[in-house]
C-alpha atoms as a printed R data frame, in Angstrom:
    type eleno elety resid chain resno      x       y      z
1   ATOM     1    CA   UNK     A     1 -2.379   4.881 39.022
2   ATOM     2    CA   UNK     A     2 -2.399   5.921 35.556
3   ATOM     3    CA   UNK     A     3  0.599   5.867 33.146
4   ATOM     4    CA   UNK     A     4  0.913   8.539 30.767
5   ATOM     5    CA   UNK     A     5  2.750   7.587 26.816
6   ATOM     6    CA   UNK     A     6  4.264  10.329 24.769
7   ATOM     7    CA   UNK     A     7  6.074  10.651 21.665
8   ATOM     8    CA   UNK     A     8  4.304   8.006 18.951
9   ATOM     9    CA   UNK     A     9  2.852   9.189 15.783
10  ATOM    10    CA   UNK     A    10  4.211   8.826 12.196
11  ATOM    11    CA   UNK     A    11  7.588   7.436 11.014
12  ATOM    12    CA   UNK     A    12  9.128   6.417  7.958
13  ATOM    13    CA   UNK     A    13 11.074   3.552  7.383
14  ATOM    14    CA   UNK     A    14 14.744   3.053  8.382
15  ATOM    15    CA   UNK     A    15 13.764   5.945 10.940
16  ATOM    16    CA   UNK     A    16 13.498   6.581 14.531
17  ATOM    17    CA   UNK     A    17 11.188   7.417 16.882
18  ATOM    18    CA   UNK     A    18 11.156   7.607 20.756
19  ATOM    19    CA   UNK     A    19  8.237   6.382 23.266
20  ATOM    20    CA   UNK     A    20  8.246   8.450 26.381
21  ATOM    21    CA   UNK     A    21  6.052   6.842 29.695
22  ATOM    22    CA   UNK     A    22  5.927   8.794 33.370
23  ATOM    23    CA   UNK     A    23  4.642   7.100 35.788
24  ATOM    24    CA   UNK     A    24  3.607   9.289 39.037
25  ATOM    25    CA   UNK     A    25  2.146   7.661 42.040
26  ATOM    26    CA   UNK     A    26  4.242   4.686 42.590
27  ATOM    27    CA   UNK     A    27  7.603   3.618 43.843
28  ATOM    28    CA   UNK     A    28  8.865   4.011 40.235
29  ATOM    29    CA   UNK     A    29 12.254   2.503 40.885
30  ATOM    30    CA   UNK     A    30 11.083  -0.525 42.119
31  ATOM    31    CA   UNK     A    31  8.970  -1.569 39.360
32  ATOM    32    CA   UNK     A    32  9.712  -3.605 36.473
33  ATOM    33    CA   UNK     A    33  8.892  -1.299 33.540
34  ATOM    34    CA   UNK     A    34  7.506  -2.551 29.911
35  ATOM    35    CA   UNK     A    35  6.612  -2.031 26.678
36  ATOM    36    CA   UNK     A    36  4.272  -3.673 24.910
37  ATOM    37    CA   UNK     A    37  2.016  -3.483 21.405
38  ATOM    38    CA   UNK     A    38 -0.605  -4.585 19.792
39  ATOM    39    CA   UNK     A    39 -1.615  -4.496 15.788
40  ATOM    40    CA   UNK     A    40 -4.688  -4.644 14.580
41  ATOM    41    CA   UNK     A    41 -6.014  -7.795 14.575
42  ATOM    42    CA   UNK     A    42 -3.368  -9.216 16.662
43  ATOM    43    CA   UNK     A    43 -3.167 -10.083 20.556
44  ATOM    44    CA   UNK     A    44 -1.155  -7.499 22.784
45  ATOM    45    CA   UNK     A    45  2.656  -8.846 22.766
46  ATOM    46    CA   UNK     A    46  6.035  -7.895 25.337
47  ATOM    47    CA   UNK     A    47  8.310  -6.014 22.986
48  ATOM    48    CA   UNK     A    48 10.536  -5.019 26.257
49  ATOM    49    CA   UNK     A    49 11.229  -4.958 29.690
50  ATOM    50    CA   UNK     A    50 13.537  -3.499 32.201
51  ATOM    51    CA   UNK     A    51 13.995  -4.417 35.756
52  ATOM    52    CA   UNK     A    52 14.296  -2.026 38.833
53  ATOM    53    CA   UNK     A    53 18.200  -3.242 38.431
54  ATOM    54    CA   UNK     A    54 18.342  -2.391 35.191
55  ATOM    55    CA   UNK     A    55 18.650  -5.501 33.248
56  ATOM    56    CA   UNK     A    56 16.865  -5.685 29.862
57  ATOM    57    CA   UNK     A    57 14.909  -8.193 27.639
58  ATOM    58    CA   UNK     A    58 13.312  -7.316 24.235
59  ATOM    59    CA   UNK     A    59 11.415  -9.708 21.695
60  ATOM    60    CA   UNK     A    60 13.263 -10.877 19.136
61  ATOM    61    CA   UNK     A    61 11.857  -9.030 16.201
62  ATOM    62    CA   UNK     A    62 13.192  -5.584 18.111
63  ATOM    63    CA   UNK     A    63 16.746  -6.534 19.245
64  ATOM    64    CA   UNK     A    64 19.101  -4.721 17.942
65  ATOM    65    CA   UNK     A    65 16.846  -2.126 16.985
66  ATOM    66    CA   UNK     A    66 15.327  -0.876 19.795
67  ATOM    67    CA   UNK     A    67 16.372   0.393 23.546
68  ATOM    68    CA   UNK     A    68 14.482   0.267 26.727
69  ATOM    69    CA   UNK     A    69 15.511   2.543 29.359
70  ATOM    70    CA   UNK     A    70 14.502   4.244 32.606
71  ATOM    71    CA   UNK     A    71 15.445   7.294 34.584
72  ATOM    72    CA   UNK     A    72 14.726   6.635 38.141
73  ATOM    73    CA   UNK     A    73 14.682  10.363 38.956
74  ATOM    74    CA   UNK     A    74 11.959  11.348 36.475
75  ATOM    75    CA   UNK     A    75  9.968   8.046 36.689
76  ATOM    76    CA   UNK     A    76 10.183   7.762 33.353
77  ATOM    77    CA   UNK     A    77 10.898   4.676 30.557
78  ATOM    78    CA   UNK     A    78 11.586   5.193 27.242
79  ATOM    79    CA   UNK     A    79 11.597   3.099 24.179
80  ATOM    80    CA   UNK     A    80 14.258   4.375 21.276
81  ATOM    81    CA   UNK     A    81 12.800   2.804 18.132
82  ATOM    82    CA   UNK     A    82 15.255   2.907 15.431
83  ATOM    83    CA   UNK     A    83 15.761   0.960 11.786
84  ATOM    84    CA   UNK     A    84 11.621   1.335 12.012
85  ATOM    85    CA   UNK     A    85  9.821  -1.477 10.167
86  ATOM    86    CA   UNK     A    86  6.157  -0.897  8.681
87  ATOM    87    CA   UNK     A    87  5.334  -4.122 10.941
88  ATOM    88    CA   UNK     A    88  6.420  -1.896 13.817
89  ATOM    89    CA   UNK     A    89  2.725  -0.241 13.446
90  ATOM    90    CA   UNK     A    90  1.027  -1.110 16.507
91  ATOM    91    CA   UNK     A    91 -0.739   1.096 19.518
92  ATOM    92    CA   UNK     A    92  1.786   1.056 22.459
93  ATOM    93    CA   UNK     A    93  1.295   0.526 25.640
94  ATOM    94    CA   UNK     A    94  3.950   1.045 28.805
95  ATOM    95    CA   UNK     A    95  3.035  -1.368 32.063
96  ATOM    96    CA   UNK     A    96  4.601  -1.587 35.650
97  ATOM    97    CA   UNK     A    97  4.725  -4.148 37.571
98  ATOM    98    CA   UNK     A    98  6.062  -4.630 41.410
99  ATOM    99    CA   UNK     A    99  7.500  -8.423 40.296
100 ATOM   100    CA   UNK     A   100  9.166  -9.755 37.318
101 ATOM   101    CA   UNK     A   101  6.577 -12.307 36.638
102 ATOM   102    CA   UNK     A   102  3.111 -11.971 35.002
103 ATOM   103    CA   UNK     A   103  1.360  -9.109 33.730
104 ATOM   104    CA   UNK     A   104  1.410  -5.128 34.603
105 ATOM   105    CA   UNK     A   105 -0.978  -3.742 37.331
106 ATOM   106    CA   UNK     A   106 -0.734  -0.480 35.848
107 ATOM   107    CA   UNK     A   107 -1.177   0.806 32.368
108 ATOM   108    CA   UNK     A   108 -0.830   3.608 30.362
109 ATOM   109    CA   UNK     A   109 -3.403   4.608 28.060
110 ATOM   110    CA   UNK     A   110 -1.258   3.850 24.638
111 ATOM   111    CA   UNK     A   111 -0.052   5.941 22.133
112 ATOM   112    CA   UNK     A   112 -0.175   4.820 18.481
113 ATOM   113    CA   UNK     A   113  3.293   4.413 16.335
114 ATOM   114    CA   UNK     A   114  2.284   4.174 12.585
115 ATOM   115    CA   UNK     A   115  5.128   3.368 10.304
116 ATOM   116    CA   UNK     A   116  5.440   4.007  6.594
117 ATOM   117    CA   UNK     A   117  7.291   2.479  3.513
């Protein structure tokens, strides 16, 4: 199963951006959906989750700023990135996952958000 990412690429500061992440071939509304990133140089970290109920968790250097969310009938999560931070550059990656512990079984291939001043 392969997750496909859409919609990174180049923002500016104090602007918004919006990850896209279909995921045919599993029992989309099952799975706990997330978002993660990783910087150069840095290890891969959680920026958000969302749970086949619906319930949300984000990092703390995103909340407020950005929104997971999921439409069950296109097996599809987003990520709305607004207030964009140059820190925000990073590849990202969606993940499912069947429980809400440990890490995704299933990756996308990551698409890269590059943010400038």
């Amino acid at each position: 199963v392969q997750l496909v990412e859409s919609g990174g690429g180049l923002g500016q500061a104090g602007g918004s951006l919006r990850l896209s992440c279909a995921a045919p071939g599993i029992i989309f509304s099952t799975y706990v959906m997330e978002w993660y990133r990783q910087a150069p140089g840095k290890q891969r970290e959680l920026v958000a989750g969302i749970t086949s109920g619906g319930r949300t968790n984000y990092v703390d250097s995103v909340k407020g700023r950005f929104t997971i969310s999921r439409d069950n009938a296109k097996n599809t999560v987003y990520l709305q990135m607004n207030s964009l931070k140059p820190e925000d550059t990073a590849v990202y990656y969606c993940g499912a996952k069947r429980f809400n512990f440990g890490l995704p079984g299933y990756w996308g291939q990551g698409t890269q958000v590059t943010v400038s001043s």
